[in-house]
Steps between C-alpha positions, in 0.01 A plus 500: 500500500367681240677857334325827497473643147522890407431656154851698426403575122230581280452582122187558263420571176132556426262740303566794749851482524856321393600502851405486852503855586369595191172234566466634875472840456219372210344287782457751713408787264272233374583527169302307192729260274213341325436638080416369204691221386780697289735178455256311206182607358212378696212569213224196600633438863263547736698621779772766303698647823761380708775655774797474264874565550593778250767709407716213639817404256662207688836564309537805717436183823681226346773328287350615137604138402414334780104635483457397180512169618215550734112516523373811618396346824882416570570805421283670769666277724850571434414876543337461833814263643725742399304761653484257832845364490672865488233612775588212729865605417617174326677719214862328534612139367568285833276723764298181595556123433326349206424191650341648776278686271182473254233605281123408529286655281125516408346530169160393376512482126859521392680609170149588320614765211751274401254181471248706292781646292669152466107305419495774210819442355454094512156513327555767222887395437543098610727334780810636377473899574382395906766698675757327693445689787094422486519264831797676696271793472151370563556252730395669919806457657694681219463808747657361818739290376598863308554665797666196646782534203566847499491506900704145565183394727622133518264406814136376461353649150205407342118698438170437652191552229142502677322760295500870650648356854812391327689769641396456881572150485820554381590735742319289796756208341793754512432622895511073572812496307640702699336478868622137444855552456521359122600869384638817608351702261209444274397772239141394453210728311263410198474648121216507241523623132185366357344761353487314133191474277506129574472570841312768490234324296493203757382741778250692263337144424492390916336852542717578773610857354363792562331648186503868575719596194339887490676560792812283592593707806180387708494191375684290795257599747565251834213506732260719278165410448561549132823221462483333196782321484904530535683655295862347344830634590859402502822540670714368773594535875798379707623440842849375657414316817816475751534284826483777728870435647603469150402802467603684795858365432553689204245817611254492294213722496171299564167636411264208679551136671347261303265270781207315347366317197164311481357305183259331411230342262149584391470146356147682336550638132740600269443829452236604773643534871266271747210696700585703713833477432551221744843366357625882525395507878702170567856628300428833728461271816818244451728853423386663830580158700822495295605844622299412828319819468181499584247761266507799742863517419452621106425828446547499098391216274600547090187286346475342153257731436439456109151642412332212425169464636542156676909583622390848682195350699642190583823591615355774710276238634841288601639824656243570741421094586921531601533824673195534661444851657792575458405528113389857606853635574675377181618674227465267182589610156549376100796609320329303224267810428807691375718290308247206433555122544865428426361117571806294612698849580214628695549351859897598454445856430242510796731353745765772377173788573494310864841536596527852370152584684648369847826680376361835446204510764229523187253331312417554122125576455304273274386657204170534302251408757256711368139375643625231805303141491360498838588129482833613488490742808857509672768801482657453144712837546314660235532842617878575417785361648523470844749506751509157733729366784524152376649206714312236283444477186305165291465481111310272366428380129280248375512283146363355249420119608464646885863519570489720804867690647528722803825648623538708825793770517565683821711806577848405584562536927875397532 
């Protein structure tokens, strides 16, 4: 028989806040972290903004000894577990067994700054002056198997990379982990710290950024007519998923059960997402019979929602080809339009903005939809915040090579 899953922690880092409460508040304010890149000079770029984590000094977060020995991306990481782990209220050496507990993490590209910096010092000073610490760092499991150390997570641990659904397959692996009886507890979540010139120049050569550098703050623009591309971001988001009796054992708070996940494959093209955003439609379909929902049972749905031309129409396409009629009486909206792509931290931090949505009884409005693309013609929430009674809630996110992940959450009943 399989266990029922609940969320009992959360933790975020992103460019609107260094903390869940922090980032909510932004959400719903609808607050802009996108600027001009501040962190190198971006002088010939032809995208120059991104949604960047500043005034963040992670000695104040961490071991000042222990973070030098990190990427950046790690470091996100580590933030947003301990963030989780207190939340969930795993602050005490002993309060759960080890063995009974893991770490499953998403990430898309992995220890980037320190490859760049570590490419520079090999060609201008030889072999020799490579750091030590080059592949610990890099490498995309350095953040899980972090939080796995400082946490004593010695249950399933390992990270799932497919593009910008890293995270959601991660966390889809994490609610199996778990609704199968291999763990306890699973703190799952994703983290991206890409914004590099390397990888920054990448993107600028696919033409997948948006090049509206005279004006950063409209420049991640889901469903407008105008979209021109997404825009980079970084950061980090984590949840602690509990079997539910687990849970109820030791009284934890829960914010959402935890009942469906649905993936799938375009199989079309590396970058674009297949017409009509048929793969998306399918991931939607296998996490409703997961859950055994059927569509009328959602009444929010967190999309992709990047601002690129192709993502936008298509996926909107995939919503209505799922839901039907019902399309009409859901609320659908981007967090991506204030904090940017965070790539394989993006479907973590939305799945955080679900359970906090059917938490709080509200929906964050998607910003910058300035003229709407009447191809894209469904109820964004681009008026404001709104207040919602939500039962259901599906996220979806969709990557590079048409990796498709869809997770359902659903207020906890008893």
């Amino acid at each position: 028989m399989k266990k029922r899953v609940v969320v009992t922690g959360l933790g975020t880092l992103n460019s609107v806040g260094h903390s869940v409460e922090e980032s909510w508040d932004a959400f719903l304010r609808g607050e802009n972290g996108i600027d001009k890149i501040s962190k190198f000079d971006v002088e010939g770029f032809a995208s120059q903004m991104a949604g960047e984590v500043k005034n963040f000094d992670p000695k104040e977060k961490l071991d000042k000894r222990a973070a030098k020995k990190l990427d950046t991306y790690s470091i996100f990481m580590l933030v947003a577990a301990k963030e989780a782990m207190a939340d969930a209220g795993f602050t005490e050496e002993g309060s759960f067994d080890p063995f009974r507990a893991g770490c499953i993490m998403g990430c898309g590209i992995g220890g980037m700054s320190t490859f760049e910096n570590e490419a520079k010092n090999f060609l201008e000073k030889g072999p020799r002056r490579v750091s030590p610490q080059f592949i610990p760092k890099m490498i995309i499991n350095a953040a899980a198997a972090g939080v796995a150390i400082k946490y004593n997570l010695k249950g399933p641990n390992f990270t799932c990379s497919s593009a910008c659904a890293s995270a959601n397959h991660a966390i889809g692996t994490a609610f199996r982990t778990v609704q199968y009886g291999d763990a306890d507890i699973v703190v799952t979540g994703g983290s991206e710290a890409a914004v590099t010139p390397l990888s920054l120049a990448g993107f600028c050569s696919m033409k997948a950024l948006s090049t509206r550098n005279d004006d950063p703050k409209t420049a991640c623009r889901p469903f407008d007519v105008d979209r021109d591309g997404f825009v980079m971001g970084e950061g980090a988001g984590v949840l602690v998923f509990e079997e539910l009796e687990h849970a109820k054992a030791r009284g934890a708070k829960i914010y959402a059960e935890v009942m469906g996940y649905g993936a799938s494959c375009d199989a079309h093209h590396i970058t674009a997402p297949a017409e009509g955003g048929e793969g998306g439609a399918r991931a939607m379909r296998a996490a409703l019979a997961d859950a055994k929902l059927k569509p009328t049972d959602v009444q929010y749905l967190s999309a992709h929602g990047t601002s690129t031309p192709y993502n936008d129409k298509f996926e909107t396409q995939s919503i209505k080809t799922v839901f039907g009629e019902h399309v009409k009486k859901l609320k659908i909206n981007s967090t991506k339009s204030m904090i940017a792509h965070t790539l394989g931290g993006a479907a973590a931090i939305e799945a955080l903005v679900c359970c906090k949505s059917i938490q709080s009884g509200k929906v964050h409005p998607t910003i910058n939809i300035i003229n709407p693309d009447p191809e894209c013609d469904l109820d964004y929430v681009s008026g404001g915040a709104e207040e919602l009674n939500i039962d259901v809630a599906l996220s979806n996110s969709l990557g590079f090579g048409g990796h498709n992940g869809v997770l359902i959450f659903k207020k906890y009943k008893g």
